[in-house]
N, C-alpha and C positions, 0 to 999 in steps of 0.2 A: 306280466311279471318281468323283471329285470333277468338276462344274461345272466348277470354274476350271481343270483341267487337259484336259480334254477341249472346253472350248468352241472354242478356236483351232483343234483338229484336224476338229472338225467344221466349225465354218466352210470351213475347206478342201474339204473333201468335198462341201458344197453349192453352193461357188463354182464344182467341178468340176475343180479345181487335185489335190487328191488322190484315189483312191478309199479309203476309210476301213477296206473290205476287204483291201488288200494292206500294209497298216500297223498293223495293231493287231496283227500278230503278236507286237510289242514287248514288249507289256502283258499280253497272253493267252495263256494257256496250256490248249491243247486236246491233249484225244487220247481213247483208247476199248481199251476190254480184254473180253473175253470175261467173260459169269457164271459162277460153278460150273454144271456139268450139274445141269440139273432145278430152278435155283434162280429162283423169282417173281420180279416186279418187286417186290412186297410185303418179301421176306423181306430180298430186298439191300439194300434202302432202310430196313431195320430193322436190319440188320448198321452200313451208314454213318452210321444216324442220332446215337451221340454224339457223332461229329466235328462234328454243327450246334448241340448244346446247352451250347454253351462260352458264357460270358460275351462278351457285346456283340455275341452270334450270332443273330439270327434269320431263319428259314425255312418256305418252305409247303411243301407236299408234296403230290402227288396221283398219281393210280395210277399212269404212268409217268416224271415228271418230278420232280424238286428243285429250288425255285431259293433260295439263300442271301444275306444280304446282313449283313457285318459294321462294326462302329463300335466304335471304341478297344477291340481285341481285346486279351486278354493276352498279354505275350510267351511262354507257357507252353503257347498255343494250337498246336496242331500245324500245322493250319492259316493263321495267323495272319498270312501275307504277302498272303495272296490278300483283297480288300474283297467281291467278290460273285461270281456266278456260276451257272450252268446243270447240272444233273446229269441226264441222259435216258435211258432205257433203251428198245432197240429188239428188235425180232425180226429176224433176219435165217436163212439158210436155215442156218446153221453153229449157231444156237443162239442166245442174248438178248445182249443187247452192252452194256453200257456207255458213254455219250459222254460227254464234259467241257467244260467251257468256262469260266473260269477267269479273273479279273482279278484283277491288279498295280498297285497305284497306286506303289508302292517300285521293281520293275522300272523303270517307265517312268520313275518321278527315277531313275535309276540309270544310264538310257541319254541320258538330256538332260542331265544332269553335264556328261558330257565336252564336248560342244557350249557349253555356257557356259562353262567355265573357258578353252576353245579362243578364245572371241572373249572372254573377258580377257586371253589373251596377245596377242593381235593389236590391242587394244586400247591396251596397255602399249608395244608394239614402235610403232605409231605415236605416240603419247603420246612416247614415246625421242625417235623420228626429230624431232617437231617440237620439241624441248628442245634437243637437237645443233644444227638449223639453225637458233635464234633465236641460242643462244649463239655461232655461229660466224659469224652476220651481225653482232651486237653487238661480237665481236673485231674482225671487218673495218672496220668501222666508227672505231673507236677508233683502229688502226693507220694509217689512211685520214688521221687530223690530221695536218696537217703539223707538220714542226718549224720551230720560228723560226728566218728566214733569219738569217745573219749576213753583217751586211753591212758593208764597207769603207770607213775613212775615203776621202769626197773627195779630202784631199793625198794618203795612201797611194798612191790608186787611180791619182794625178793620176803620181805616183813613179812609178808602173809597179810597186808590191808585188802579188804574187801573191793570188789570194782567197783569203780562210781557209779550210781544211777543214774538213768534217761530223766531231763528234767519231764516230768508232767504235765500235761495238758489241761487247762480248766475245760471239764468237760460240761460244765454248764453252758462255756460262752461258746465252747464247739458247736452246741446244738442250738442256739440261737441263731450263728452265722448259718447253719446250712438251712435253717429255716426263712433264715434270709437270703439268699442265694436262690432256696425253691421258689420264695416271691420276686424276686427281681426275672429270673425265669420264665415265670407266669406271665410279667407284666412284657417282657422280651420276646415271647414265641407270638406270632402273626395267628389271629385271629380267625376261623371260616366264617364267624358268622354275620357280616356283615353282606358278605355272597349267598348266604342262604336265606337270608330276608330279602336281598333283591331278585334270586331266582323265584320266590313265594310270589312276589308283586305281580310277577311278571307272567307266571304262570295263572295267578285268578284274573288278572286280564284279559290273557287268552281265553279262558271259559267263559268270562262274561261276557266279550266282545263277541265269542263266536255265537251263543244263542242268541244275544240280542240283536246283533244284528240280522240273523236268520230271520225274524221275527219284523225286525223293520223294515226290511227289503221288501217282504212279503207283504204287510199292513201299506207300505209307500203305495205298491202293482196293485192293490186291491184296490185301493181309491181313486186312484189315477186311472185306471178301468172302469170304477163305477161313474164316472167322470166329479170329483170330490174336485 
């Protein structure tokens, strides 16, 4: 895993705000499978070793353990989502086990996707609200002038003529322009959902990548064990 993606989360964990064990399930991928009957530590880690001699692959090895660490792998790499990781082989009373342990730097942008583009929408949605309420204080405002009084001649007034009336408004074309006005509006106010569909993408990515690849990693060790 990169510095810069993991430095935040670990901050976390030593401010005591998260435990860093129950979240990096995100990122990691573990699990453990039985050896063929009668098979070494030696001979398994000979059967998995070309999966570590791929380009941008390097790894140590020692009697029971692997540990790997990749850098701008090919995409041709079978392996090649995972950056580093643990391979251990234990004894147990059923026979020699296999464990994994496995990092995702792609998972983890995969599952913090949707969180960002999430607070672009909500981002956008206030950004909206405070365009609406400038522009609708701006209207009020302007409606707010008065109109010049008109005001009655002295003699008229002195006559007893009645006061002029406020010319009229057509209030048919009134209610058209503000109907026009709520559409020009509509088509004016910033959008969230074009961040809520790419936080959706991004988010069934995540689920699909993390079971399958769970699953492929697993079917890859299985074969390469039975020697496939």
């Amino acid at each position: 895993m990169s510095l810069a993606v993991l430095m935040p989360l670990k901050a976390l964990s030593k401010g005591g705000c998260v435990n860093l064990r129950f979240i990096d399930w995100i990122w990691h991928i573990r699990g453990s499978m039985p050896l063929v009957p009668e098979q070494s530590s030696e001979e398994a880690f000979d059967r998995l070793d070309p999966l570590f001699r791929q380009r941008g692959t390097s790894h140590e090895r020692t009697y029971d353990t692997l540990t790997f660490r990749k850098k701008a792998q090919a995409p041709q790499d079978k392996m090649s989502i995972f950056d580093d990781g643990v391979l251990r082989i234990e004894k147990g009373e059923g026979g020699s086990v296999l464990r994994y342990n496995l990092t995702s730097r792609a998972l983890l942008l995969c599952f913090l996707a949707p969180l960002l583009f999430l607070g672009f929408a909500q981002l956008t949605i206030v950004m909206g609200n405070q365009k609406s309420s400038t522009e609708a204080s701006d209207k009020a405002k302007k409606e707010e002038k008065k109109e010049p009084e008109l005001k009655l001649n002295p003699i008229d007034k002195f006559l007893g003529a009645p006061e002029p009336e406020k010319p009229k408004k057509d209030d048919k074309k009134k209610g058209k322009d503000k109907d026009k006005d709520k559409d020009d509006e509509k088509d004016d106010k910033p959008s969230p959902t074009p961040a809520y569909v790419f936080a959706a993408i991004f988010a069934t990515l995540y689920i699909v990548g993390r079971i399958l690849e769970d699953w492929l990693i697993k079917r890859l060790f299985r074969r390469k064990l039975a020697g496939s």
